[in-house]
C-alpha positions in Angstrom: -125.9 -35.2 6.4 -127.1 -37.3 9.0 -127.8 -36.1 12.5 -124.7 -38.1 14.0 -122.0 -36.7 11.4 -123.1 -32.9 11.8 -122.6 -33.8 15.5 -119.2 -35.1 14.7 -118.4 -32.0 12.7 -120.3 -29.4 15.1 -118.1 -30.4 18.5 -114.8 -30.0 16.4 -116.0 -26.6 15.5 -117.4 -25.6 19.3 -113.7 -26.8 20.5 -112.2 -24.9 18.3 -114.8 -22.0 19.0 -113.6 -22.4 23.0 -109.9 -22.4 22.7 -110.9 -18.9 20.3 -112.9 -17.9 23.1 -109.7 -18.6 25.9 -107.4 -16.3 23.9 -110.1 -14.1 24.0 -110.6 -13.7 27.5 -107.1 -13.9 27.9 -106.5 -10.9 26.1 -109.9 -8.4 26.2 -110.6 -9.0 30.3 -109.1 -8.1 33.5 -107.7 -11.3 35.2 -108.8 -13.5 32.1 -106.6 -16.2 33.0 -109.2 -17.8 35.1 -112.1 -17.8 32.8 -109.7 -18.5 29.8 -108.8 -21.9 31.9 -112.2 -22.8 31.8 -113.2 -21.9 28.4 -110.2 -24.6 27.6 -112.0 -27.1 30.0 -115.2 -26.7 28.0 -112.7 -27.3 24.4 -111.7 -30.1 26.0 -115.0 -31.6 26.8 -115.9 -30.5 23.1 -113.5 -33.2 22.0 -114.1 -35.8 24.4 -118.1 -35.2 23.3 -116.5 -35.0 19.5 -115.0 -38.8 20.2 -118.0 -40.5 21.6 -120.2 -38.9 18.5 -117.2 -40.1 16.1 -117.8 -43.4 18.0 -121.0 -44.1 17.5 -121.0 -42.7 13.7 -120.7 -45.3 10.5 -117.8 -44.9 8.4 -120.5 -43.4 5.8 -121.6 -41.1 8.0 -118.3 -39.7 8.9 -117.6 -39.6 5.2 -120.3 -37.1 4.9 -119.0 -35.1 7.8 -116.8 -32.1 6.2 -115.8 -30.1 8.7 -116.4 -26.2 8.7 -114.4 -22.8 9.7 -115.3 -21.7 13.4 -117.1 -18.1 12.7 -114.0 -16.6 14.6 -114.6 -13.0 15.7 -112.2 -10.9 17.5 -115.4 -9.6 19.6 -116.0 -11.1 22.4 -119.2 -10.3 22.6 -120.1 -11.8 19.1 -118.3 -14.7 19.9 -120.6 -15.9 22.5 -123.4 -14.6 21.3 -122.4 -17.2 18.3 -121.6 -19.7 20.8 -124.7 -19.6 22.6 -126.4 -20.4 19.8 -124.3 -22.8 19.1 -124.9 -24.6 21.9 -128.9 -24.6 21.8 -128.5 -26.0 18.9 -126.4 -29.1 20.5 -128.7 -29.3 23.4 -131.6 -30.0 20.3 -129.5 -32.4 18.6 -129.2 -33.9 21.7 -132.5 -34.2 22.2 -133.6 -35.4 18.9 -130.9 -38.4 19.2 -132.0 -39.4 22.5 -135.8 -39.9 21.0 -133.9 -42.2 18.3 -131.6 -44.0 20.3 -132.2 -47.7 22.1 -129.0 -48.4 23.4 -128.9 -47.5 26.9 -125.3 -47.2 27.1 -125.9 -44.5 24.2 -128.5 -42.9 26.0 -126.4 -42.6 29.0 -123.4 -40.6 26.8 -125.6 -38.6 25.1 -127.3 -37.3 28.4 -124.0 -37.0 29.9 -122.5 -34.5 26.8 -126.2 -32.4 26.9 -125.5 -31.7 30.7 -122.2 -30.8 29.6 -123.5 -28.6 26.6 -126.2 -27.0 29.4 -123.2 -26.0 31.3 -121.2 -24.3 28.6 -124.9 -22.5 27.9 -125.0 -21.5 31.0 -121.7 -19.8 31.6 -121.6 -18.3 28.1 -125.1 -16.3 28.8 -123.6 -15.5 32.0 -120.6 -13.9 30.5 -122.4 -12.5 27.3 -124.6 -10.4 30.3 -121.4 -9.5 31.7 -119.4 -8.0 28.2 -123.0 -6.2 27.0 -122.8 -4.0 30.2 -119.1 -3.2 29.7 
């Protein structure tokens, strides 16, 4: 599968992985509303960053994009610690498809989602550190 179409199919699994995450929060934390709102931001830039990639992918590609079950946990812990890697690995793809791409207007999206993908690193490591000391 090219690099495009497991894009495609990775972001539909990180959104789903998110909205997971919300209920999580939601239901595991004291005053989880608040960080269960912006877990559901973060799914919702997971499908925005899902239709750029579905943009810019061939209908061959997308052909060869099967989408896959979110490794759902009802840990909380787990679950991040499956989402930040998760998201290393999108800030890599990232990075290998800027060194490929020449359109600028690509290479503009592209560094838009992998500062959005830093951001959902950075606040799942911060919340991981929080859960391990509970």
């Amino acid at each position: 599968m090219g690099l495009i179409a497991m894009t495609v199919v990775e972001e539909v699994t990180d959104a789903q992985l998110y909205e997971h995450e919300a209920r999580l929060f939601r239901r595991k934390i004291v005053d989880g509303d608040r960080l269960g709102r912006m877990f559901e931001r973060f799914a919702g830039e997971e499908k925005v960053h899902y239709e750029v990639f579905r943009g810019m992918a061939t209908i061959d590609e997308l052909g060869q994009a099967a989408p896959r079950k979110p490794p759902f946990s009802d840990s909380l812990r787990d679950t991040l610690r499956t989402h930040v890697e998760r998201e290393l690995r999108s800030i890599r793809a990232c990075e290998d498809l800027l060194a490929k791409l020449a359109d600028p207007r690509q290479r503009l999206l592209i560094k838009g989602i992998m500062a959005d993908e830093k951001e959902h690193l950075k606040a799942c490591l911060k919340y991981l550190k929080f859960v391990r000391h509970r």
